[in-house]
N, C-alpha and C positions, 0 to 999 in steps of 0.2 A: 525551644519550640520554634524561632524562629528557620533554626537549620531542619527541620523536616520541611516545612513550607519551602524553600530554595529546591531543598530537595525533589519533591513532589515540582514544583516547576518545570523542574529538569529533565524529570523520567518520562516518556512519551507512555502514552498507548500501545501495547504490541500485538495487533490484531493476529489471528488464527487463518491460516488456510480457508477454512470454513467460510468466517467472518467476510474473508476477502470476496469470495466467491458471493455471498448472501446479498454482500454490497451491490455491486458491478450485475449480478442477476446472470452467471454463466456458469457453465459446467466444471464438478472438479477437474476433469482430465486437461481442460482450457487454464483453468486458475494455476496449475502445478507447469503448463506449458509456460505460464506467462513467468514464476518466480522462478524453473529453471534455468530459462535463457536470459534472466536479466532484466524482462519488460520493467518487470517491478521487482526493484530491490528487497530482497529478505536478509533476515538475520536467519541461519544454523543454530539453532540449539540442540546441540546431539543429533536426532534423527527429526527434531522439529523445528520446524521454518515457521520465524516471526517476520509479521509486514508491518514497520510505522506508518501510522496512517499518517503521516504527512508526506510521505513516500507515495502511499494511494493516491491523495490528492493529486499531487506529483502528477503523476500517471493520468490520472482522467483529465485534469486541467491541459494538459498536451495535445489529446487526444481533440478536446473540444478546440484549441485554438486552430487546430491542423483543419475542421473543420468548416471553422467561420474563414478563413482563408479561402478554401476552394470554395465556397457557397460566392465570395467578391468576385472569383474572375467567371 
C-alpha cells in the first residue's frame, strides 16, 4: 500500500488542450500556438498533447512577475 501512495505522489496531473485553454480563458487556436512553440511545455502522446500543471503555473507565474516588474519602473 505504501508503494501506490509514493506513487500517486509522483504522477502529476496531465492537463488536456482544452483544460489548458479553460484555465488561462483563451482561444483554442492561441492554446495550440502556445504548446507548439514551446510557451508552455507539453508532453506527445501519439497525436495528443498533455500540459503538467506545474508547467502552467510555470508559465502564468512568469507572466505575472514580468508584470509586477514593469508596473516598478
Amino acid at each position: 500500500m505504501a508503494l501506490n501512495t509514493q506513487t500517486e505522489e509522483l504522477t502529476e496531473y496531465l492537463m488536456s488542450p482544452d483544460e489548458v485553454r479553460q484555465h488561462l480563458g483563451i482561444s483554442r487556436t492561441y492554446t495550440f500556438r502556445l504548446l507548439t512553440t514551446g510557451a508552455i511545455p507539453c508532453v506527445r502522446i501519439g497525436r495528443l498533447r498533455k500540459v503538467r500543471r506545474s508547467d502552467l503555473e510555470k508559465f502564468i507565474e512568469a507572466r505575472l512577475e514580468h508584470e509586477e516588474q514593469a508596473d516598478d519602473e
